[in-house]
Backbone as a printed PyTorch tensor [residue, N CA C, xyz], in Angstrom:
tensor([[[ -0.1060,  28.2790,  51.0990],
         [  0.7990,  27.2860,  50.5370],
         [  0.7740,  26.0340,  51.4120]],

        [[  0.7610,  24.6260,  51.1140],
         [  0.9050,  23.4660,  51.5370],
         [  1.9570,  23.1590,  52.1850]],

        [[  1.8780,  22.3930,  52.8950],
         [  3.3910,  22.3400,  53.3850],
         [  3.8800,  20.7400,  53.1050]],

        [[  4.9450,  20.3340,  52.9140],
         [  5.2420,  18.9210,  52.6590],
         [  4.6000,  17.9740,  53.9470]],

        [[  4.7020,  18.8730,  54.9480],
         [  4.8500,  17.5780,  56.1110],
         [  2.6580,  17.4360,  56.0010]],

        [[  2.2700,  18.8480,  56.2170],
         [  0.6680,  18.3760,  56.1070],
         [  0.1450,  17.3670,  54.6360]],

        [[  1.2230,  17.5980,  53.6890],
         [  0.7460,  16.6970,  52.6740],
         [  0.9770,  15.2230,  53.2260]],

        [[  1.8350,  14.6550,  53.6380],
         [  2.5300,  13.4010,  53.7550],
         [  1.7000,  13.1270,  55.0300]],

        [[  1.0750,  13.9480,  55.9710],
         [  0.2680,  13.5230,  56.6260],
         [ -1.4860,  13.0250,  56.1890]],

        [[ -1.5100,  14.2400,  55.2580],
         [ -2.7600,  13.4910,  54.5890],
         [ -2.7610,  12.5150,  53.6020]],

        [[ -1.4610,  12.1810,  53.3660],
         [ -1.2410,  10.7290,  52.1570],
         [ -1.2160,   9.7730,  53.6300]],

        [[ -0.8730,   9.8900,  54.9100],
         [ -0.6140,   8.4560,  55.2310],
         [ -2.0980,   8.3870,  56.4870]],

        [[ -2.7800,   9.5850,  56.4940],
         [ -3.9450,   9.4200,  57.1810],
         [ -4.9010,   8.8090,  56.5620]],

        [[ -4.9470,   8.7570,  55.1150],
         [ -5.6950,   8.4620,  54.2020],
         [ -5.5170,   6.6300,  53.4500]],

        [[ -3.9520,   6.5310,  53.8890],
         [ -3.4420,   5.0450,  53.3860],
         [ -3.4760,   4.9470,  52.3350]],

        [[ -3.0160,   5.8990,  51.0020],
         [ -2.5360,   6.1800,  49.8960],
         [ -1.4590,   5.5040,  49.2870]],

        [[ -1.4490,   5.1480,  48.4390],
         [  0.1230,   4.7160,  48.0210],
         [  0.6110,   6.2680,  47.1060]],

        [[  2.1480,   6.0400,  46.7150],
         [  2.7900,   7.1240,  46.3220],
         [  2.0600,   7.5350,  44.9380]],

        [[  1.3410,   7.4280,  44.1580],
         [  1.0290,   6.5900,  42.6120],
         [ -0.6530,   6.7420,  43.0690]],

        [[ -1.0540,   7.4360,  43.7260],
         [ -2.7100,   7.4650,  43.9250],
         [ -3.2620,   8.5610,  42.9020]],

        [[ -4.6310,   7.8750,  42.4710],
         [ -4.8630,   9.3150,  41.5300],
         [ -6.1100,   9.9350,  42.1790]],

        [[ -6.7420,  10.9460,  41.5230],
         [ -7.9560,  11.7370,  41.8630],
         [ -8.7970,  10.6540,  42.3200]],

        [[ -9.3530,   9.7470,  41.4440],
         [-10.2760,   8.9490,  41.9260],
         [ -9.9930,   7.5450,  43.0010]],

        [[ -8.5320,   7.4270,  43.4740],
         [ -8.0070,   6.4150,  44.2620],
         [ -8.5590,   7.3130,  45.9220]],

        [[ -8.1060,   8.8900,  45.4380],
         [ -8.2040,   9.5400,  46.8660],
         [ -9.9140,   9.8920,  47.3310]],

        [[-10.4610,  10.0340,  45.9480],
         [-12.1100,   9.9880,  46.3080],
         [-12.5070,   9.0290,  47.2320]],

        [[-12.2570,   7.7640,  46.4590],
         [-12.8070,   6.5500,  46.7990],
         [-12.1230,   5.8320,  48.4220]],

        [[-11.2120,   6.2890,  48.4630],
         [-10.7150,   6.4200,  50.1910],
         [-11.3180,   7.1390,  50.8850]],

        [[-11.3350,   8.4280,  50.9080],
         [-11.7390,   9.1730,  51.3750],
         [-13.1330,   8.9030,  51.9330]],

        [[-14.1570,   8.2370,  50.5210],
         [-15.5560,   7.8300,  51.0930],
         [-15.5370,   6.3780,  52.0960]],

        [[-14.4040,   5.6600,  51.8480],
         [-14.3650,   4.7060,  52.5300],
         [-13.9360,   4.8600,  54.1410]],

        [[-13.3580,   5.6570,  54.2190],
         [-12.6040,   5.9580,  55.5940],
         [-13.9260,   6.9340,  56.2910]],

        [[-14.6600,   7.4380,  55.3100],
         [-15.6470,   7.9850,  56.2590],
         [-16.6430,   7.3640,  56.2430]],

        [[-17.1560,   6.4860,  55.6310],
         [-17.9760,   5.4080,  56.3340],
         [-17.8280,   4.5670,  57.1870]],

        [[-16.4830,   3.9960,  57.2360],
         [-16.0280,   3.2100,  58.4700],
         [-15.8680,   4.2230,  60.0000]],

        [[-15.4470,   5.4470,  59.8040],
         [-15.5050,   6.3760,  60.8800],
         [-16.6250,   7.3090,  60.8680]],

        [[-17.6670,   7.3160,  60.2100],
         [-18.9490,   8.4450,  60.9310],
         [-19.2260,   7.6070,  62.0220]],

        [[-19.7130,   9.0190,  62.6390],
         [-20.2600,   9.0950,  64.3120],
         [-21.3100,   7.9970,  64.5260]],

        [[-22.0070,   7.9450,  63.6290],
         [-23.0910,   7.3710,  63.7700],
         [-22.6800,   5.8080,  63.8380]],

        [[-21.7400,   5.2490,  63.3790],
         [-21.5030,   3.7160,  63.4320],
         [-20.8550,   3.4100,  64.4320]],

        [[-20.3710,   4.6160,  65.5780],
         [-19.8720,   4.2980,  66.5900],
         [-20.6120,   5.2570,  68.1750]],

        [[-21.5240,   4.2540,  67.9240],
         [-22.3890,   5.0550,  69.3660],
         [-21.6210,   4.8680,  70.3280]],

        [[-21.2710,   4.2440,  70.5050],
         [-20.0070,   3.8230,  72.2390],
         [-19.1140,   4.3460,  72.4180]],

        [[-18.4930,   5.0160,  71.5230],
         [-17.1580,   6.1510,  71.2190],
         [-17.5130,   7.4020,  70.3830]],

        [[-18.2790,   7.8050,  70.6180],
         [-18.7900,   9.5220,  69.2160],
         [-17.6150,  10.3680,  68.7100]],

        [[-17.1320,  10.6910,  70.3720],
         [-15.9870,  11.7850,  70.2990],
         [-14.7200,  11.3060,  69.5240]],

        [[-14.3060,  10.0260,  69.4310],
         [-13.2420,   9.4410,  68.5750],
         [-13.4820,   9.1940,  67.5780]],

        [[-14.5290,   9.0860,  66.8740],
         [-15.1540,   9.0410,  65.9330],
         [-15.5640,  10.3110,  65.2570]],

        [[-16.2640,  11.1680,  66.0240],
         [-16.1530,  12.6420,  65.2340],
         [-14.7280,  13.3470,  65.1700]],

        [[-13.7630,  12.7740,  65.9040],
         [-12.2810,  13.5070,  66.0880],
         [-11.3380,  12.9540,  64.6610]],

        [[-11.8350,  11.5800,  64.4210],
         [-11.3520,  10.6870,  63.4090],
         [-12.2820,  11.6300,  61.9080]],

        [[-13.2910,  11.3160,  61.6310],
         [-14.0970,  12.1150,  60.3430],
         [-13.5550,  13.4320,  60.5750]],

        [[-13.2220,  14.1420,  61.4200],
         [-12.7320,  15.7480,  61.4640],
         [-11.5510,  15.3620,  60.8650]],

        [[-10.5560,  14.8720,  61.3370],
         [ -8.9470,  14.5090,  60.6940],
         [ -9.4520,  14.1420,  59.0410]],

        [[-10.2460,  12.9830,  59.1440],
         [-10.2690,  12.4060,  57.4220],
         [-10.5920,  13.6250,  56.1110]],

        [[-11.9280,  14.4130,  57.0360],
         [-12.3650,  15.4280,  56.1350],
         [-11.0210,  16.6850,  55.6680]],

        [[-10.0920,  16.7060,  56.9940],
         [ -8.8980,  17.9110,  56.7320],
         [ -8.4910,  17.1000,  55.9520]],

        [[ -8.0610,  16.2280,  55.3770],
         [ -7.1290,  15.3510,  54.8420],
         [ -7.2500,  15.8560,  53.8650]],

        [[ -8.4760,  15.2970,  53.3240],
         [ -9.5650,  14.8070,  52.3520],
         [ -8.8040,  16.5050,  51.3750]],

        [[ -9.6870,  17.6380,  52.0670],
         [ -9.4480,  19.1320,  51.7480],
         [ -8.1460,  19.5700,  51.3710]],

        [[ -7.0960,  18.9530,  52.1980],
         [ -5.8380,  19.0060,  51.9190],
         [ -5.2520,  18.4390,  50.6810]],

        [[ -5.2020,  17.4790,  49.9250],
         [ -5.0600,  16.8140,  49.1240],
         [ -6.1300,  17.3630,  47.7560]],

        [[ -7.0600,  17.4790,  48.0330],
         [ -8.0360,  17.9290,  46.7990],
         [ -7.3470,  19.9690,  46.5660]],

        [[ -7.1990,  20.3230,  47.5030],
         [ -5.9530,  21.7740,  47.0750],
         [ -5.1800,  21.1160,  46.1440]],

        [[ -4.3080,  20.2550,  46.8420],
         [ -2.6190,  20.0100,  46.4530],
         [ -3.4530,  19.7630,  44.8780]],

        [[ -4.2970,  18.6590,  44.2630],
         [ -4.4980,  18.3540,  42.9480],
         [ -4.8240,  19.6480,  42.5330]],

        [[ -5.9120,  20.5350,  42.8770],
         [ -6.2720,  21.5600,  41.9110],
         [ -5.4620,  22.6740,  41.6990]],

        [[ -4.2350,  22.8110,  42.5290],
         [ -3.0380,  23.5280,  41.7380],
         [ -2.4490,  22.8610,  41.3260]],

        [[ -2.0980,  21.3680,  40.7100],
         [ -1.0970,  21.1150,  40.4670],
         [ -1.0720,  21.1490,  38.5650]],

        [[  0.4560,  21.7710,  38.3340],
         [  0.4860,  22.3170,  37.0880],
         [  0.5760,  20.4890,  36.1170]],

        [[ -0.5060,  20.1660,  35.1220],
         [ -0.5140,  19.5730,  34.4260],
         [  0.5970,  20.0780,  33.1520]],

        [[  1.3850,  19.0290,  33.0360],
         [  2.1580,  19.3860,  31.5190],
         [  1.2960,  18.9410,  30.4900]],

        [[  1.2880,  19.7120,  29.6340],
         [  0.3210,  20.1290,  28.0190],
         [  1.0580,  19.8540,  27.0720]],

        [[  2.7110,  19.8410,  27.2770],
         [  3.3520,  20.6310,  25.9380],
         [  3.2580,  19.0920,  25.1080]],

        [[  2.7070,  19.4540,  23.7790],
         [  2.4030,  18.3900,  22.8500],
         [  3.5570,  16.6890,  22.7230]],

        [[  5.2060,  17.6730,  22.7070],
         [  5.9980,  16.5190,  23.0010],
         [  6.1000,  15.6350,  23.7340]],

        [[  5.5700,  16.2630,  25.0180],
         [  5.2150,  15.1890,  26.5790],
         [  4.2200,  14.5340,  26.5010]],

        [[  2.9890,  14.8850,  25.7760],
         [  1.9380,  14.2200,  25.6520],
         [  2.0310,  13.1220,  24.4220]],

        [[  2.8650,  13.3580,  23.3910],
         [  3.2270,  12.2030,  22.4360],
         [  4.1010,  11.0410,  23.2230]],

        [[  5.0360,  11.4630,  23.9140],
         [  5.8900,  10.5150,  24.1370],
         [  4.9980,  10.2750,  25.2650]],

        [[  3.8850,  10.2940,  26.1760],
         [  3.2300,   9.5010,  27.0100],
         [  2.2140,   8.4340,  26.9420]],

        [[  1.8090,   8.3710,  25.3850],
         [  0.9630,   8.1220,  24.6090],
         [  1.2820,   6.8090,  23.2810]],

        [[  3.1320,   7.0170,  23.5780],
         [  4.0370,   5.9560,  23.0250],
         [  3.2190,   4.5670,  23.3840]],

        [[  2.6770,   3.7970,  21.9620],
         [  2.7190,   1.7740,  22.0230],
         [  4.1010,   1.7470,  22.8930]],

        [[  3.9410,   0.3890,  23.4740],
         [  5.1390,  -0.2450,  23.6520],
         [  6.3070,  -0.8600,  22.3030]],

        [[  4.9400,  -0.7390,  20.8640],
         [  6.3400,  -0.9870,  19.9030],
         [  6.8910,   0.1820,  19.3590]],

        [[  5.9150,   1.8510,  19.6190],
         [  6.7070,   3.0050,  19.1270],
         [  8.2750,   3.3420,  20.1280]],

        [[  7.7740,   2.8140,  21.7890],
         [  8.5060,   3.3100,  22.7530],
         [  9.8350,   2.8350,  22.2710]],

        [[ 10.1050,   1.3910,  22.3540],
         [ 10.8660,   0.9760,  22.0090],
         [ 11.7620,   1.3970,  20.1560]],

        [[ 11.3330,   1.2290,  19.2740],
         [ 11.7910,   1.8720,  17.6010],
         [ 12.2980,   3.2930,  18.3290]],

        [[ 11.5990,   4.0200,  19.3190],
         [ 12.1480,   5.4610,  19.4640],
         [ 13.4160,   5.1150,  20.1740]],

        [[ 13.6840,   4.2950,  21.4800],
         [ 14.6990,   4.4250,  22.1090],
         [ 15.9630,   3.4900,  21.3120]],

        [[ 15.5500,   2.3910,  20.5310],
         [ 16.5130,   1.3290,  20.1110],
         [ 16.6680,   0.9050,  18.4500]],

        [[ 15.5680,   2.3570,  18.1410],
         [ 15.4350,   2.2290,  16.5170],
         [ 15.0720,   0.9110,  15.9070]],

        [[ 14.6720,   0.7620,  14.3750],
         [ 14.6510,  -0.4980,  14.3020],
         [ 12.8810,   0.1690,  13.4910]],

        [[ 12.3340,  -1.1180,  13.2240],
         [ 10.7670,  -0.7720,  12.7050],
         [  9.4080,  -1.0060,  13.9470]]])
């Protein structure tokens, strides 16, 4: 099981906003490890392989948290998410 605090550590190791999706955390993820592989930092390795070790736990941590997380299906949630802005509105304030 995850724990809140290792999640919130891999949202702010990663520089996530709250609102990140699958492909916001990919695309960090590859970015933070290109700026930190070993190899772009010959003068420092060990902070640099200590940094890609942290990014990659992150990385692992967060790709768990998505692949359990329970997607809602039920048809009503998916209509009303799927609401125009002129159905949203006729639903909440009636009208045509």
């Amino acid at each position: 099981m995850l724990s809140f605090d290792k999640l919130v550590k891999a949202k702010t190791l990663l520089g996530l906003h709250d609102k990140s999706t699958l492909s916001d955390i990919k695309s960090r993820y590859k970015t933070m490890m290109q700026q930190w592989h070993p190899d772009k930092h010959p003068d420092d390795p060990e902070t640099a392989h200590a940094m890609s070790t942290q990014i990659n736990e992150a990385y692992a941590t967060l790709l768990e948290y998505c692949s359990n997380y329970e997607y809602n299906l039920e048809e009503s949630f998916l209509k009303e998410q799927t609401l125009t802005p002129q159905e949203w509105w006729a639903k909440k304030f009636g009208g045509r």
